[in-house]
N, C-alpha and C positions, 0 to 999 in steps of 0.2 A: 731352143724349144725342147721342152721334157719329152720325155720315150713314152709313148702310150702304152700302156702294160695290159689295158683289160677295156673292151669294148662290147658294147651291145645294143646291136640293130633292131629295131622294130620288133623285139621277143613281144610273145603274145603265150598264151597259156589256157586254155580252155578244158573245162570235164565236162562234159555233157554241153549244157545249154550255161554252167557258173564260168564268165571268164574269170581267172584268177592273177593273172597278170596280160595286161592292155597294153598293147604297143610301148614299151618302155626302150626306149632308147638312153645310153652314157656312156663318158668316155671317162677312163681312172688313168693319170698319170706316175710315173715313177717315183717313189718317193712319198706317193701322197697319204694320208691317212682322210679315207672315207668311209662317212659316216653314212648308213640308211634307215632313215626314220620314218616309224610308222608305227599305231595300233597294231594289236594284235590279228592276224586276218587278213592285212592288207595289201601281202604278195610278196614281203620280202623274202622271206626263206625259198619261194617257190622262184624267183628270179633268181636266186645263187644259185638253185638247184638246175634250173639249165644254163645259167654261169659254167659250172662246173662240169656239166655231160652227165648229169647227174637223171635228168628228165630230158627228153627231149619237147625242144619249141613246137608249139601249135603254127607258129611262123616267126619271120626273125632269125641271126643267128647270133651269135657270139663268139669272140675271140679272146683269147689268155694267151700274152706273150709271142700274138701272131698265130696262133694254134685254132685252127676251126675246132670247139669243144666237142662237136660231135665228129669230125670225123678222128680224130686220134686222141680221144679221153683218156686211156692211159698215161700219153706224154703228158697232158695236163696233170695229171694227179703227182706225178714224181717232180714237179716244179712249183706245189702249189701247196703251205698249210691251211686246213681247213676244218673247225672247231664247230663243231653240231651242236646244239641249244642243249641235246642232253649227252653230258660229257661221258665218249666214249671208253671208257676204264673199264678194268677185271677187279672187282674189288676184292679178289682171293689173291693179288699178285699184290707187293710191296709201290712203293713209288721207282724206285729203280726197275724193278721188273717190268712195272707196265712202258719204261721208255723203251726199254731195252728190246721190248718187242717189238715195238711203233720203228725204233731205228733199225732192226733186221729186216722190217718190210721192204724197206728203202732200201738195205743191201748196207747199213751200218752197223758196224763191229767193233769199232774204237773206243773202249771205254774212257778215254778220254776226254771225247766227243760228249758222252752220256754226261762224264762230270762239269764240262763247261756251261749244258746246260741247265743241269741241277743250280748250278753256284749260280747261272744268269736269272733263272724265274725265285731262287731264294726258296730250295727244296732239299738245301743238304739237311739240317736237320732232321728230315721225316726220309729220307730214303728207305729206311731201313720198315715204315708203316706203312700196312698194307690199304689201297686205296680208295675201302669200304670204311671205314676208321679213322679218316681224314675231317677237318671241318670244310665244311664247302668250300674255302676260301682258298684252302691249298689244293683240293680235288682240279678246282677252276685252274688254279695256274698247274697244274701235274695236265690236265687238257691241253693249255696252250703247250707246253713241253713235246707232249707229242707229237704235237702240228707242225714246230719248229726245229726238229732232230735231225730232221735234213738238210735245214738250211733253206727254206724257198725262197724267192724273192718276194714272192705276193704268199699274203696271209688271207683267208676270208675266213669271217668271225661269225656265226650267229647269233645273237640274243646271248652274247657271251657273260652276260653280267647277270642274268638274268635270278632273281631268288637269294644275291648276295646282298651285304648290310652296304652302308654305303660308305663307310672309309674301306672294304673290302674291292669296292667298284673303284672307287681312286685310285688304289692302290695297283687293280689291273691298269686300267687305263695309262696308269707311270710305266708300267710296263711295256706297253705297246708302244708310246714313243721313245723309251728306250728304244726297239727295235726299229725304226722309224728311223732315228739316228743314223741306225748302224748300215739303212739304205734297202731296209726290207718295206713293200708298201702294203696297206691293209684295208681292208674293204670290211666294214662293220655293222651288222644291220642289229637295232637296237628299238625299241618303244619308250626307251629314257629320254626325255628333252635335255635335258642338263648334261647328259654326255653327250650328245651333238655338237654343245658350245666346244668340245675340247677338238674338234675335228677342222680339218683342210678346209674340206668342201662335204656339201650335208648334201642329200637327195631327200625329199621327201614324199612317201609316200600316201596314197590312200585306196581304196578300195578299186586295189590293182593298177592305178595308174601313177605315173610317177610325175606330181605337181609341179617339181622344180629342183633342180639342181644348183650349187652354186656356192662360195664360202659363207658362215655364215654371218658378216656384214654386210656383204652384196646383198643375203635374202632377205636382212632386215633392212636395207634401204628400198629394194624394187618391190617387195610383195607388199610391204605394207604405207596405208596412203596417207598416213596423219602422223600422230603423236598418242605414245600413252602413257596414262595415267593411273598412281594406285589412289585410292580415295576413299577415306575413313569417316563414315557417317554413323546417328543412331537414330534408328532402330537398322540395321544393316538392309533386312528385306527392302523394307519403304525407300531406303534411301539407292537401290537398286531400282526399283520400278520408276522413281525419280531422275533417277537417272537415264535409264532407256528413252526418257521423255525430251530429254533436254534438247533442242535441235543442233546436228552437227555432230551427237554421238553416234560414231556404226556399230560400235559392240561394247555391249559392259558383260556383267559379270562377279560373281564371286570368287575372291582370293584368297585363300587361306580367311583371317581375319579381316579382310576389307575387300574392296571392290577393286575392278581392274578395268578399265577404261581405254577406249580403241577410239580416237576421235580425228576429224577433218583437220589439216593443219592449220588453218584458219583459227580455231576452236584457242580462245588466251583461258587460264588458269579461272578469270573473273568472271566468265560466262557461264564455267560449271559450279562455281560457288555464289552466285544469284540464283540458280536453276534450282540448285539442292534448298538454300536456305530457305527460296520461294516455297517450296514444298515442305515447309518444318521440320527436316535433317537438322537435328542437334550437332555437336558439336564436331562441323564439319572440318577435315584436312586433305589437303591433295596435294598430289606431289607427282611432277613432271619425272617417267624412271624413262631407262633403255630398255628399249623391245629387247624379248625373250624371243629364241625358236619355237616356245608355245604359242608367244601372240603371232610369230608367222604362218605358223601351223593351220592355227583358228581361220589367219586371214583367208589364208590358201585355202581352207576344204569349204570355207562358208561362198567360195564364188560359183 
């Protein structure tokens, strides 16, 4: 059985009369790369932050590594990388300088150290630019660098991707299981659904509570009760309201260019293409796809 690296009991979180995070209980195992998904607002950042002994819990506690968060934070922090949504840097210092500080914090002085991990995040080239002058993409990974100068075993990431294009998000992402590889575990909170698919196991969350844990096959098989469907009708609208109607549908939807269909498993192909064409849907197509973390998402916050 894996080594449980990171635990959290019945954290709770309250300002006043707003709870901000609700009873949230998980357990993160060694090795794992998780992922936690949510809207913006939803409690993630506030749950790492008493992860971390950063806040403390309204109730609940937490553990890192066996370490009660609150009573010895500093031991946490020297065993822990942790990347803040807005990337901590001196943008008067070069990329080398601003490691080199992160690594002195730590009691690192080996420039060696420095260069292993310039060459690991793909930062030799810009060492030498200072880290106002950077394009977001390398600022991102010059952040993780400093998170990871010491070497933690556990990484916790926030909204690390957040404002970057999207071969720039891939591109971190390769990076993390890189590290992942090498036996470091990471805790990710994110609003991307498409980066969740790359994760262990996904939490997701919603307005403070935490829905459901789990990899995400498991949450595509247990959360959601049917099969779905994308389904390209004209006039899109009508063929939407059409669809809502059809018995047997629990959720449609707009999809980019077509519909997106949440239906009882009962529900065969031919029932929704009688339904639509009853209703004058021009040139209908449907097509049986694999649920998405979006369609588990929907399922999850619509109960």
């Amino acid at each position: 059985m894996s080594e449980v690296i990171a635990v959290a009991e019945h954290l709770s979180k309250r300002f006043g009369d707003f709870t901000a995070v609700d009873d949230v209980s998980f357990e993160v195992e060694a090795g794992d790369v998780v992922g936690y998904l949510g809207p913006n607002g939803s409690g993630k950042t506030t749950t790492i932050r008493m992860m971390l002994g950063l806040i403390r819990p309204s109730s609940g506690h937490a553990r890192l590594m066996g370490i009660d968060t609150q009573q010895d934070p500093e031991a946490i922090r020297a065993r822990v990388g942790y990347m803040s949504q807005r990337f901590a840097l001196y943008d008067e210092l070069t990329a080398w300088e601003n490691l080199a500080f992160y690594a002195g914090v730590y009691g690192i002085r080996d420039p060696a150290r420095l260069e292993a991990v310039l060459d690991l995040l793909r930062l030799i080239e810009v060492r030498a630019v200072r880290a106002g002058e950077l394009p977001l993409g390398f600022r991102q990974r010059l952040a993780l660098a400093t998170a990871i100068v010491h070497a933690p075993p556990l990484l916790i990431l926030d909204e690390p991707t957040s404002g970057v294009d999207p071969m720039a998000r891939r591109a971190f992402w390769d990076l993390i299981y890189d590290l992942a590889e090498s036996g470091v575990t990471a805790f990710v909170t994110t609003h991307y659904m498409d980066e969740a698919e790359y994760c262990h196991r996904v939490g997701i969350m919603r307005r403070g509570r935490l829905l459901a844990i789990d990899t995400p096959s498991n949450l595509k098989r247990s959360a959601l009760p049917g099969r779905v469907w994308d389904v390209f009708g004209e006039p899109p609208l009508e063929a939407l309201d059409a669809l809502a109607r059809i018995p047997g549908v629990l959720r449609s939807g707009l999809a980019g260019d077509h519909l997106r269909a949440l239906t009882g498993p009962e529900i065969a192909l031919e029932t929704l293409q009688h339904g639509l064409e009853a209703a004058g849907i021009k040139a209908v197509q449907i097509v049986s796809v694999e649920p998405s973390l979006e369609d588990v998402f929907l399922a999850l916050a619509s109960d």
